[in-house]
C-alpha positions in Angstrom: 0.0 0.0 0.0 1.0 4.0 -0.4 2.4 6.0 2.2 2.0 8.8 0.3 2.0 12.1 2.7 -1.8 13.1 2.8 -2.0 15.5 0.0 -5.6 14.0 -0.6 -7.3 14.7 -3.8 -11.1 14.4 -2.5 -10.9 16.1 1.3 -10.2 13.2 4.0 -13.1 10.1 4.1 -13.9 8.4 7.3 -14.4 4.5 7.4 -17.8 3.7 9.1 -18.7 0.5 10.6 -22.4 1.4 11.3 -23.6 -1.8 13.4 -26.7 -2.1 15.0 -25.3 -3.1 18.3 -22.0 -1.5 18.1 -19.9 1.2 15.6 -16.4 1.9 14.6 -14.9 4.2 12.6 -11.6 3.7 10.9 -8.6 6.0 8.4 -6.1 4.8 6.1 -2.9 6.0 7.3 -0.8 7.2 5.0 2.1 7.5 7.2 2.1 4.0 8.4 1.0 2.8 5.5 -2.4 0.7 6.5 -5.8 1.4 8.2 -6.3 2.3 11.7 -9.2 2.1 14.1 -10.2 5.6 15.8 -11.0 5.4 19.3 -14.2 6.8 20.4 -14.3 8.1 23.8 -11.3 5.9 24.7 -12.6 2.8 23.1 -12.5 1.0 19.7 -15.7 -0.2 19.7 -18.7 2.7 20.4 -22.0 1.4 21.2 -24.7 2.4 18.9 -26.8 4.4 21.6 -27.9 7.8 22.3 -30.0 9.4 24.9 -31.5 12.8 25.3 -32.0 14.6 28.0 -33.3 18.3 28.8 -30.6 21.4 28.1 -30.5 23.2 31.4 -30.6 26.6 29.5 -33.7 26.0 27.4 -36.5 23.5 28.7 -37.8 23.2 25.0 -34.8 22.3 23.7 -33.0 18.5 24.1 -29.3 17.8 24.6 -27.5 14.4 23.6 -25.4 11.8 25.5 -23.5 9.1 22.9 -22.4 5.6 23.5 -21.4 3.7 26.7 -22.9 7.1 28.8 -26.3 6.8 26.6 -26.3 2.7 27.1 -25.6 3.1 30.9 -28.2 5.4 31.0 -30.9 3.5 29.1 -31.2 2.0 32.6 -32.7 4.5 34.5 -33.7 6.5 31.7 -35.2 3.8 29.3 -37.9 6.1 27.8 -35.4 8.9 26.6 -32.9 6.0 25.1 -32.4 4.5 21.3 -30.7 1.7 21.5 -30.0 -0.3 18.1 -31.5 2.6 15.6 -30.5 0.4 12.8 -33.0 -2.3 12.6 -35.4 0.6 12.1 -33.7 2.2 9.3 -35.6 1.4 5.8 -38.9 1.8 8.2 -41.1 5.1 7.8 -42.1 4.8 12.1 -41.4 7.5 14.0 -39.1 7.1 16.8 -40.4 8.5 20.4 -38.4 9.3 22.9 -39.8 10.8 26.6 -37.8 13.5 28.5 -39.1 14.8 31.4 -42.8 13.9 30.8 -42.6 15.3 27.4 -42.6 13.4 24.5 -40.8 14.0 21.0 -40.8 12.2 17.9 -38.1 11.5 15.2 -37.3 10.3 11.5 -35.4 6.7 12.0 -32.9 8.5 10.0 -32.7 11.5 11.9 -31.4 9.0 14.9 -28.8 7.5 12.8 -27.6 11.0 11.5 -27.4 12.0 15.6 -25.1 9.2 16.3 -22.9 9.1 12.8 -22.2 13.0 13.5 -20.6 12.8 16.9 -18.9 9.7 15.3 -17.4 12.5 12.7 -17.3 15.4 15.4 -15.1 12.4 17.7 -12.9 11.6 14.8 -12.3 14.6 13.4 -10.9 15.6 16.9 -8.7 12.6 17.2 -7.2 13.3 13.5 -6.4 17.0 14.8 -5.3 16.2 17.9 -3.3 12.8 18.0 -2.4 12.4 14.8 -1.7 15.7 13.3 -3.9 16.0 10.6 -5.4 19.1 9.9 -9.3 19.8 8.4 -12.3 17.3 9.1 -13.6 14.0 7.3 -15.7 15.7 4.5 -16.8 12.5 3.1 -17.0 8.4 4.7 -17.3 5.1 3.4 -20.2 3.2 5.0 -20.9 0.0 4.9 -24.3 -1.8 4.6 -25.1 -5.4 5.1 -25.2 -7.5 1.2 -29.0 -8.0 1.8 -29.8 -4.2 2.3 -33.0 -3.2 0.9 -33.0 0.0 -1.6 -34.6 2.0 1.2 -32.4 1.0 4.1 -29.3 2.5 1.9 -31.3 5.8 1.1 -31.9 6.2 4.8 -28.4 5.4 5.8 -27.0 8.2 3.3 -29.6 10.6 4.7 -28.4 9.9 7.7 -24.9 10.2 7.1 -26.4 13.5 5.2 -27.7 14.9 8.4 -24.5 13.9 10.4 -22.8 16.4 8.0 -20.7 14.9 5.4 -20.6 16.1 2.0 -23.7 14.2 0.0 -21.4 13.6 -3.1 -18.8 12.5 -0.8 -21.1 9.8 0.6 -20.0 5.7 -0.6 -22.0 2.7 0.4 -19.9 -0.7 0.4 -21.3 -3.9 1.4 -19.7 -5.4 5.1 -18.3 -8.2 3.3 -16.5 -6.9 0.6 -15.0 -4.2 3.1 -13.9 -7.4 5.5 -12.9 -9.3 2.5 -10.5 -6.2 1.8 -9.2 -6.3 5.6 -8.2 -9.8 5.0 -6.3 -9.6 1.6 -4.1 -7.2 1.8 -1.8 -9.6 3.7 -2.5 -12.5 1.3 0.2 -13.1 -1.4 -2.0 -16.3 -3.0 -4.9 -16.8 -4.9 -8.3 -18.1 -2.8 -11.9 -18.5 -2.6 -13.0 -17.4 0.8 -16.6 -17.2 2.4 -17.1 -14.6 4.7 -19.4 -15.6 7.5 -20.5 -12.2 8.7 -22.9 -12.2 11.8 -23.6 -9.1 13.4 -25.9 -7.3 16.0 -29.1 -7.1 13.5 -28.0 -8.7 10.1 -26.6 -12.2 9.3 -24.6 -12.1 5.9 -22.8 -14.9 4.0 -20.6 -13.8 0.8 -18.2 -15.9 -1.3 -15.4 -14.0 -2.8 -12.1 -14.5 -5.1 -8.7 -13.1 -4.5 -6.3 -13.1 -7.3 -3.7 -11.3 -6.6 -1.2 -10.9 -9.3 2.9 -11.2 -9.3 4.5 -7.8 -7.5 0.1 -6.4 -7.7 -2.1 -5.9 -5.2 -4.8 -8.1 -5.2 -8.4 -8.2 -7.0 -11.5 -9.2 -4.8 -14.5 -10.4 -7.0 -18.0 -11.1 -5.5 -19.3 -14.4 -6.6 -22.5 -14.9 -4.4 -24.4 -13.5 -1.7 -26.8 -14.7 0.7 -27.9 -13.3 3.8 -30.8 -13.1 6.1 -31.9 -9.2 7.1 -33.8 -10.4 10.3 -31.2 -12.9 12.1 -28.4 -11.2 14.0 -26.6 -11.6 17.5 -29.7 -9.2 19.0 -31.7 -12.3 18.7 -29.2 -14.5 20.4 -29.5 -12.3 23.6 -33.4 -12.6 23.1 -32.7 -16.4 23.7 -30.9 -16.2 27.1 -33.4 -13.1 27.8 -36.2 -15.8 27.5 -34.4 -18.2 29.8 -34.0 -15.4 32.5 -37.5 -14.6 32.0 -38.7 -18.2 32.0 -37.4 -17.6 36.0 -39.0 -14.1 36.5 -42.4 -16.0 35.6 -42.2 -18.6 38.3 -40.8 -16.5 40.9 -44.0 -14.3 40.4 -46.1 -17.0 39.4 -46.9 -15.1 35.9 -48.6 -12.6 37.7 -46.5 -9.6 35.9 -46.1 -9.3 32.4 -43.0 -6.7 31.8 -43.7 -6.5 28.3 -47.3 -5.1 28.8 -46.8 -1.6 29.4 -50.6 -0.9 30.9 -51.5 -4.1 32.7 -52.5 -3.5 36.0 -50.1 -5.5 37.7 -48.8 -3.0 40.1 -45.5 -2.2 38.0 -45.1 1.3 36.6 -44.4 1.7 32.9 -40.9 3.5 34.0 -39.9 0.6 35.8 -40.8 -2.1 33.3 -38.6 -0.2 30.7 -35.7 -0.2 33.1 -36.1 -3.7 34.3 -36.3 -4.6 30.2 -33.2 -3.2 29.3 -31.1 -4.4 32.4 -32.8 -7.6 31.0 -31.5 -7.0 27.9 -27.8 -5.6 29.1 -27.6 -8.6 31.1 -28.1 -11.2 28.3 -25.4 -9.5 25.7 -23.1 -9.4 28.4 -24.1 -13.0 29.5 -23.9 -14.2 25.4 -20.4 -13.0 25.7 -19.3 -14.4 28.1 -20.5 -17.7 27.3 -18.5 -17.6 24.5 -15.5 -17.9 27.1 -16.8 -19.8 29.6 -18.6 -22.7 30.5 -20.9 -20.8 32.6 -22.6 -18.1 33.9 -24.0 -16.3 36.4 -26.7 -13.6 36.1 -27.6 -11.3 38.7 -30.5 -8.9 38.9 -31.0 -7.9 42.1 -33.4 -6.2 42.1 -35.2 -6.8 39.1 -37.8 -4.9 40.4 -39.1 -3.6 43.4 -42.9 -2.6 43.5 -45.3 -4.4 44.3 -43.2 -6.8 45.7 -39.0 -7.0 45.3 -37.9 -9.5 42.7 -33.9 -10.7 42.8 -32.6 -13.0 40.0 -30.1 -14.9 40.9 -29.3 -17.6 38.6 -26.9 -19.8 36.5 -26.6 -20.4 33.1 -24.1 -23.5 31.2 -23.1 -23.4 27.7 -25.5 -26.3 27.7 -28.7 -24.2 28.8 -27.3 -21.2 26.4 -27.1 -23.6 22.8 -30.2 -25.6 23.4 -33.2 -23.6 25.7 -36.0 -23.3 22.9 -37.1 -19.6 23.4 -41.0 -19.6 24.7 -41.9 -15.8 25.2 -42.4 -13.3 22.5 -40.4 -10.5 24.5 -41.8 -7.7 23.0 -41.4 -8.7 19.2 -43.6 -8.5 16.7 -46.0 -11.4 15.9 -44.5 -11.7 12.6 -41.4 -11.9 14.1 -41.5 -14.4 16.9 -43.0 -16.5 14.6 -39.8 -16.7 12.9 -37.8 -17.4 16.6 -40.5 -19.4 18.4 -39.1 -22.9 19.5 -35.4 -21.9 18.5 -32.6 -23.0 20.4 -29.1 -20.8 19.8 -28.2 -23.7 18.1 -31.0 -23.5 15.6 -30.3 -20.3 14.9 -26.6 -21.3 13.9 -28.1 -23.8 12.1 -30.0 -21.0 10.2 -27.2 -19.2 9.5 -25.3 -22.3 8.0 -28.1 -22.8 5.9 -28.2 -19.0 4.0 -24.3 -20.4 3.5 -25.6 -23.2 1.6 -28.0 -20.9 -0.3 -24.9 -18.8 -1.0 -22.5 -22.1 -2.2 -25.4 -22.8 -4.4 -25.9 -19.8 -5.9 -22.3 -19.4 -7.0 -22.1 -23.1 -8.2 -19.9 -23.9 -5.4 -19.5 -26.8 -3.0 -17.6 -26.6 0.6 -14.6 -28.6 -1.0 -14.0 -25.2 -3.3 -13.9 -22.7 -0.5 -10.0 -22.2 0.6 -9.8 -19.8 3.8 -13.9 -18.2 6.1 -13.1 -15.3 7.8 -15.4 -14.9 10.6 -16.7 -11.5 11.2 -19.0 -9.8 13.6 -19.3 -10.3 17.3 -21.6 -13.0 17.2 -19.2 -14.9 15.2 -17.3 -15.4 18.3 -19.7 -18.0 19.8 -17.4 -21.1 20.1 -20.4 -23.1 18.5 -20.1 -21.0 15.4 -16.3 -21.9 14.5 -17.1 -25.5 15.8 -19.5 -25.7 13.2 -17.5 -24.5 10.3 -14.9 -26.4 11.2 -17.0 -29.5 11.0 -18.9 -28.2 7.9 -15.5 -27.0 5.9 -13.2 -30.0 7.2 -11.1 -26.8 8.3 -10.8 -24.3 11.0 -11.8 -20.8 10.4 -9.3 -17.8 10.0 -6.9 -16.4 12.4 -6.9 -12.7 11.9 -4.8 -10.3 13.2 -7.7 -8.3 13.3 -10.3 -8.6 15.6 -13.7 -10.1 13.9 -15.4 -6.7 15.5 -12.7 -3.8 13.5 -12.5 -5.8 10.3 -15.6 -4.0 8.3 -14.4 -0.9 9.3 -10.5 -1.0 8.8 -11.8 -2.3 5.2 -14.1 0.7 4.8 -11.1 2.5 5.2 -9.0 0.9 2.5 -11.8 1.6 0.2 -11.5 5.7 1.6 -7.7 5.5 0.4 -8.7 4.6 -2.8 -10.9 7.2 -2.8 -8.8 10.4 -1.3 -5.3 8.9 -3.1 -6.8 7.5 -6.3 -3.2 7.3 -7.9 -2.4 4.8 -5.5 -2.9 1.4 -5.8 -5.0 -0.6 -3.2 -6.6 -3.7 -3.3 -9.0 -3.9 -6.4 -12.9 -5.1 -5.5 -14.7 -5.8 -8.6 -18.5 -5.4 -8.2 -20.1 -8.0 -9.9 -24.0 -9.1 -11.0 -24.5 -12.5 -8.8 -27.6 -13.8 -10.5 -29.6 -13.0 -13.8 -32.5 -10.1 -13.8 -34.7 -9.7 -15.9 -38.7 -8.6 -16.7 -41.7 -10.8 -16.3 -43.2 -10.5 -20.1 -46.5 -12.7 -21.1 -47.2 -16.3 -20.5 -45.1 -15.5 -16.5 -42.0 -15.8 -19.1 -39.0 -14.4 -17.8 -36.7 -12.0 -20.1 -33.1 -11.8 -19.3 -31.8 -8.3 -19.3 -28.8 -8.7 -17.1 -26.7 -11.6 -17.0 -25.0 -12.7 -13.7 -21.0 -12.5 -13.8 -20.9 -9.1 -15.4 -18.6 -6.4 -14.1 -20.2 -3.4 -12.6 -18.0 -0.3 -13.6 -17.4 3.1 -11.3 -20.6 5.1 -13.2 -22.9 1.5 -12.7 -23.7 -1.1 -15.3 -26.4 0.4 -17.7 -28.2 -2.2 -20.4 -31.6 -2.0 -22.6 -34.1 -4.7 -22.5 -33.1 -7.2 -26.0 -36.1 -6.0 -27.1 -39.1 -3.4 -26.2 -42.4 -4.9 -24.8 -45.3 -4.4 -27.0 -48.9 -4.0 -26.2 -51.1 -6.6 -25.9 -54.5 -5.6 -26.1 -56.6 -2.6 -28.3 -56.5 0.3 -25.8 -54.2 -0.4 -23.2 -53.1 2.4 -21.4 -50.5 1.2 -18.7 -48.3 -2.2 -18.6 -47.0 -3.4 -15.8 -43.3 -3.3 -14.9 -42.0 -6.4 -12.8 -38.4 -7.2 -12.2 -37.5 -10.4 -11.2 -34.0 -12.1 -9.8 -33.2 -15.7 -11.7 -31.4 -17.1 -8.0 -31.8 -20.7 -9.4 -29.0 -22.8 -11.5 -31.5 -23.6 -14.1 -32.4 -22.0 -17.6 -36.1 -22.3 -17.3 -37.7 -19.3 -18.5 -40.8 -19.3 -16.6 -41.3 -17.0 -13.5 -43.7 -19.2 -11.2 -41.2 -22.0 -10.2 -38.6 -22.4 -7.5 -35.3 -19.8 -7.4 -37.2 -16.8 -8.9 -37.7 -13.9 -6.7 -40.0 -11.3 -7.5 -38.1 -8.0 -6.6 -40.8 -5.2 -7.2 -43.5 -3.8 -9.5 -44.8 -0.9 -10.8 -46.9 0.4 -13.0 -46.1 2.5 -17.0 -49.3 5.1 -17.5 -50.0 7.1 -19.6 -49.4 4.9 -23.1 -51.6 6.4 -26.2 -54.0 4.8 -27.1 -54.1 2.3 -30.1 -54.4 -1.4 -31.8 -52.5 -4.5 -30.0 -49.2 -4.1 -30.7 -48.5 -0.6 -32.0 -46.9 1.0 -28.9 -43.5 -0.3 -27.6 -41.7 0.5 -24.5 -37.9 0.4 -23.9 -36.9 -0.9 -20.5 -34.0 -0.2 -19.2 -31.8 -1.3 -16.3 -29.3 0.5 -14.4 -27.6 -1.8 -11.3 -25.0 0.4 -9.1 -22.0 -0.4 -7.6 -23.9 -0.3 -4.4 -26.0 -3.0 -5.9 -29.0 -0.9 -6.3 -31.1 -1.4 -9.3 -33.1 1.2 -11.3 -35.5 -0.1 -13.6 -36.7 2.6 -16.4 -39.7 2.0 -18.8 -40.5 4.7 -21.5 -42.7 4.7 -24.1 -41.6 4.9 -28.0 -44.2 6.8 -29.3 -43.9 10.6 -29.3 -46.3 11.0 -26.3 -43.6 8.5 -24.5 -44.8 7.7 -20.9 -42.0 7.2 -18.3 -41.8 5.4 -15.2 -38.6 4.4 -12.6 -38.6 1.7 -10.4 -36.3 2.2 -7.6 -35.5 -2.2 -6.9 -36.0 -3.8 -3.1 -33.5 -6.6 -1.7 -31.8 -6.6 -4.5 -29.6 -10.1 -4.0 -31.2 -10.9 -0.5 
């Protein structure tokens, strides 16, 4: 790599780890030659947390606490504390937040801007003051789980918009590419590696190829994705939650629901929260530490303490953390616990194991062609986890120099040297198309626009429908616009069978008028480096109708 002195071209860009649970920032530096993590507050990892309280000089007006103050205080201020903003990014819900009896609403993307600024304001003071660097991080590098809808990446660069970086200076990259980077610059052969990423909120597998060329650096190329939005280490601390609650319900005898804010049970709202987050605090804390030890002991003591005081006092084996079956719906959604009702830990390794398979399979791979998995996220630290790729890969996962939890951001940061210093060389990720899309045309047929394997280039990967869709009726003044994802090995053109994923729909209006046949419509689409896709339908005729459709969980 460089060591060029940091004469940037583009202003300096900040690597951004933005994790549901936890964040970390990270700069390439020039003088040394390689990334570097950026402590925040002291620490290299910065919990994703904020809390607001009142500003002593104007009662109208809220002031912020960040990180490990904000996620101490969620306990005794629950109701004025956002933990884990990121699951709600891609939602249109307002977040409320109570301060002093008054209660105050925010954009999910307003939240995430919050914490990403004092991320910037943090880092720019640690490049001023410890490492000599004048000016501020005008522009960042933020990366986004490989299954991120189009929406969830909108919010997250308004939200990077709102923390103040430049908006053209604003790059999404997906968390396992960015890892992936972290991992071969010190590689001097060529490999196939899966990257097992498993996170706070978002469980990602992602096969990639290094190549790396005699005296080059070396090219990364996605072959296949696979990853599950909804499964993350968040609902591993739901599991032990459940077995500490599965106590709190005998000692009381069921008597007190905590997760029903206005039964009359004799517990006030306020405390609930509280008790629910020490809950909560108490089961990531336990999860780690299981991943240590062969035991545990959790502590709660109080739990509560009206009507009646409620002390947990219990222990918990490695045994009891990989097989309890989780019971209680602990506040989730009904569509949710659905998904985790009856689930052991172990299941839901199991789960992730099997979007691995789905990620083999869509790259034409088997286990016996994967070289090197790099483990990354905290939850991939669950002893279970590398016991089961060992016994699935016949090897043993990774050994990185870097720590599993700094690896998507000190490869964010790579990506920001390419970007400030583009005269240098750094390691080269090509941005490829993992499976076919096309359009749903008549019959359910299925036309292939873009073929999977195809490079995506800096400006995006642009190409015209083979040929424009015709109507097919007298009179028809809108056709519908469906995009569809071929995920399947198979060359069946037909859209109503296994391994084809509808991706979205929309609507063309406004087509003249005339016989079957006479008006055509060009559709075009346009997939991103960021792996967004923009379909575009127009109309031929001289009235031409145009529509864009802006493409969902695009290879999910």
């Amino acid at each position: 790599m460089g060591t060029l002195g940091l004469d940037t071209e583009r202003g300096l860009f900040l690597g951004i780890d933005f994790g549901t649970t936890n964040s970390v920032v990270s700069i390439y530096n020039f003088g040394e030659g390689e990334a570097q993590t950026i402590p925040i507050d002291g620490a290299n990892i910065f919990p994703t947390a904020i809390q607001f309280e009142s500003d002593p000089e104007d009662e109208d007006k809220l002031s912020r606490i960040f990180g490990v103050q904000a996620k101490e205080a969620a306990i005794i201020y629950p109701l004025s504390t956002i933990l884990s903003i990121k699951r709600w990014l891609g939602s249109d819900q307002k977040i409320s937040v109570t301060v002093d009896d008054k209660e105050f609403s925010f954009a999910p993307e307003q939240i995430a801007g919050e914490i990403l600024g004092y991320l910037k304001q943090r880092a720019d003071e640690y490049a001023q003051e410890e490492m000599g660097i004048t000016g501020e991080f005008s522009g960042c590098v933020i990366t986004v789980p490989a299954n991120s809808t189009d929406k969830q990446k909108k919010m997250t660069k308004d939200a990077a918009v709102f923390a103040g970086f430049d908006p053209e200076s604003i790059y999404l990259r997906l968390e396992p590419a960015a890892s992936a980077i972290s991992y071969a610059v010190n590689e001097e052969s060529n490999k196939k590696v899966l990257v097992y990423d498993f996170g706070g909120g978002t469980f990602d597998a992602c096969v990639l190829e290094i190549k790396t060329e005699e005296a080059g650096e070396p090219t990364i190329s996605i072959i296949s994705t696979y990853g599950d939005n909804s499964l993350g280490g968040n609902d591993i601390d739901k599991v032990i939650m459940d077995i500490v609650y599965e106590e709190f319900k005998k000692i009381t005898g069921e008597e007190i629901d905590l997760f029903d804010e206005n039964s009359d049970d004799g517990v006030s709202r306020r405390q609930k929260k509280v008790a629910l987050v020490r809950l909560q605090q108490a089961a990531n804390q336990a999860k780690e530490r299981l991943s240590q030890t062969k035991s545990t002991k959790i502590t709660l003591a109080p739990l509560i303490q009206e009507p009646r005081i409620v002390n947990i006092n219990m222990e918990i084996s490695r045994e009891d953390f990989l097989t309890h079956k989780r019971v209680n719906a602990l506040g989730d959604t009904p569509e949710h616990f659905e998904k985790f009702a009856g689930k052991s830990v172990s299941d839901l390794i199991d789960e992730t194991l099997a979007c691995v398979s789905r990620c083999l399979e869509a790259g034409g791979l088997t286990e016996a062609d994967i070289n090197e998995i790099f483990l990354v996220g905290g939850s991939s630290s669950i002893l279970h986890v590398g016991e089961k790729i060992t016994e699935r890969f016949g090897k043993e996962p990774f050994k990185s120099k870097i720590s599993p939890a700094l690896s998507i951001s000190q490869g964010a940061a790579y990506y920001c040297n390419m970007i400030m210093m583009p005269t240098v060389r750094g390691p080269v990720v090509r941005e490829r198309t993992i499976h076919p899309l096309g359009l749903e045309i008549s019959g359910r047929r299925f036309m292939e626009i873009v073929p999977a394997g195809l490079d995506i280039p800096k400006d995006g990967l642009t190409i015209d429908a083979p040929e424009p869709l015709m109507t097919n009726m007298d009179g028809v003044t809108s056709m519908a616009i469906i995009a569809w994802e071929n995920t399947s090995l198979t060359d069946e053109k037909v859209v109503n069978r296994d391994g084809m994923k509808r991706l979205a729909g929309t609507s063309l209006r406004g087509i003249p008028q005339g016989p079957r046949g006479q008006e055509k419509v060009q559709v075009t689409f346009h997939v991103g480096q960021d792996n967004m896709l923009l379909v575009t339908a127009r109309s031929l005729s001289t009235d031409g109708a145009v529509t864009e459709l802006s493409v969902d969980e695009l290879y999910s």
